[in-house]
C-alpha positions, 0 to 999 in steps of 0.5 A: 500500500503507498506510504500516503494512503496508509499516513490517511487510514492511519490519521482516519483511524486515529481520528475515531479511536479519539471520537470513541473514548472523549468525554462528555465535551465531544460527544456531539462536537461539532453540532453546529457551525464552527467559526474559523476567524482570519485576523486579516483581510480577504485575498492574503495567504492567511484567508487563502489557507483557511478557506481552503483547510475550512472547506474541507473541514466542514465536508469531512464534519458535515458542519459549516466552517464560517470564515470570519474576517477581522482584520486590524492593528497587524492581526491583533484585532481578531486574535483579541476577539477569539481570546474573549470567546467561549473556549468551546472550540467554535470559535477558532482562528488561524495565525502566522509565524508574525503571531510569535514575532509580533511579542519581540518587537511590540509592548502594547498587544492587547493579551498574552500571545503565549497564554491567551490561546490553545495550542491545536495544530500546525497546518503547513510552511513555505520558505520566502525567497531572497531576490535581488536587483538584475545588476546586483554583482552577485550570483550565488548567495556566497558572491552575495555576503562578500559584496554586502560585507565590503559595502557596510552600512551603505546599502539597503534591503525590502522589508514590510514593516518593523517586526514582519517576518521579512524583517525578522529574516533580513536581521538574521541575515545580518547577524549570520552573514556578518554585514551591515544592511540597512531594513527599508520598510514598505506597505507590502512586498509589492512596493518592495520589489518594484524598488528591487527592479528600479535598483533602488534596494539591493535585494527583498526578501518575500513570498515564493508567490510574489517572487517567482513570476518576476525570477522567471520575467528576469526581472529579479535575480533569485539569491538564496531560499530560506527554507534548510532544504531547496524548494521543490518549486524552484529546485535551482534556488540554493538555501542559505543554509547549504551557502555557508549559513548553517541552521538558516530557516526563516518559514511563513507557516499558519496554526491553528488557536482557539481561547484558552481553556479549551477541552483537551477532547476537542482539542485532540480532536481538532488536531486529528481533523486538521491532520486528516485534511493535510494527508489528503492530495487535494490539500498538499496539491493546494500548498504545492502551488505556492511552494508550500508543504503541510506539516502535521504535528501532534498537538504537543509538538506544536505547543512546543513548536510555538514556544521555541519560536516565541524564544527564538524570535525573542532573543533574535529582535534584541541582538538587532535591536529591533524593539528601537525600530532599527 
């Protein structure tokens, strides 16, 4: 039997193993609509995956999964609303990696990302991708740190936002590489890259989406991805991590939150859901698309997935000073 079909038949049977012996919380869970709430506006890659994962969520329940928008204050807005619902698992959301960068470098977010929120499951990652102007003298990542380090504190790279994972990568690039490169932030990775074309930034560094139509118009030169393993959407872009800068890996990925409290039945079993829809073609084909991959994680490793990255984030914004708006 191929290793795919027995990863599902396994999820599936671990799923009703875990239906037959919950408690009272699960026996009719869910009964009723749940509300998967999005803490940004429509058309970004958060509202894409959750419409997606909803989707299929609701046709293996047999219930709707409401997608809700809440966009605002960089996410804060709805995750603030999902922190103040009933911990009864109909009121979800999905965050990104920025929900653990956002801490690092912000004092006034309304609650406690670490223990405001239930932990359910990790959905899927896709590396950014380092692109650099056309005329850049660099061709490899190698050729890239060597003319960065005899340039230092001239030049400039693409960021969207103090605090965005963009930003988050290119200081970390700054602290692994050795050089001194200067955060330039845009409204979004749009304006960034037109600047990268114009020569008027060294590199970006921005989603596989944005990044790749213009690598392939040779309209940007891709550099390095930040993922520890190439890309199996662009197979000829090297990692940093293989170009010297071991242990390199900056991802975009989407969780899965719900309040805390939450009953570790429905927990278990929201977990179980999520990983089922992420053996299936259809939901890995949907990443794929974008250079992404599903991740599936046990519920306690990705408690623990969020905490290293709340640490990791953390120790990395104070070595750039990034809490000063560097």
């Amino acid at each position: 039997m191929p290793s795919t079909k027995r990863k599902f038949l396994s999820t599936a049977a671990g799923l009703l193993a875990a239906t037959a012996l919950a408690g009272p919380a699960l026996a009719d869970y869910p009964d009723s609509p749940v509300t998967l709430v999005v803490p940004f506006a429509t058309g970004g890659s958060n509202d894409i995956v959750a419409r997606q994962l909803g989707r299929q969520l609701s046709e293996m329940w047999g219930q709707p999964v409401v997608i809700e928008n809440r966009p605002g204050g960089g996410a804060t807005v709805g995750s603030l609303y999902v922190s103040e619902q009933d911990p009864d698992g109909y009121t979800i959301q999905i965050a990104s990696v920025t929900f653990t960068m956002n801490p690092a470098v912000q004092d006034d977010i309304p609650y406690d990302p670490r223990a405001d929120f239930t932990r359910i499951a990790l959905v899927g990652q896709v590396p950014l991708v380092i692109g650099a102007r056309p005329n850049i003298p660099a061709d490899t990542p190698e050729e890239l740190f060597e003319y960065l380090r005899q340039h230092p504190g001239e030049l400039s790279y693409g960021a969207t936002g103090v605090g965005s994972i963009q930003h988050f990568a290119g200081e970390l690039l700054n602290q692994q590489a050795g050089v001194d490169v200067e955060a330039i932030q845009y409204s979004g990775g749009g304006p960034a890259m037109v600047d990268v074309m114009g020569d008027h930034i060294e590199y970006s560094i921005g989603s596989m989406t944005q990044m790749l139509p213009q690598i392939v118009e040779g309209n940007i030169k891709p550099i390095a991805v930040t993922s520890l393993e190439r890309s199996p959407a662009a197979p000829e872009i090297p990692t940093l991590h293989e170009s010297g800068l071991e242990g390199f890996e900056v991802l975009q990925w989407w969780g899965i939150l719900g309040p805390a409290g939450m009953d570790e039945d429905i927990v278990e079993f929201l977990n179980a859901s999520i990983n089922e829809v992420l053996a299936t073609d259809e939901f890995r084909e949907f990443l794929a698309g974008d250079g992404g991959e599903p991740r599936p994680m046990s519920v306690q490793e990705f408690h623990d997935f969020m905490g290293a990255n709340f640490d990791r984030w953390e120790e990395v914004a104070v070595d750039a000073g990034m809490r000063d708006g560097n």
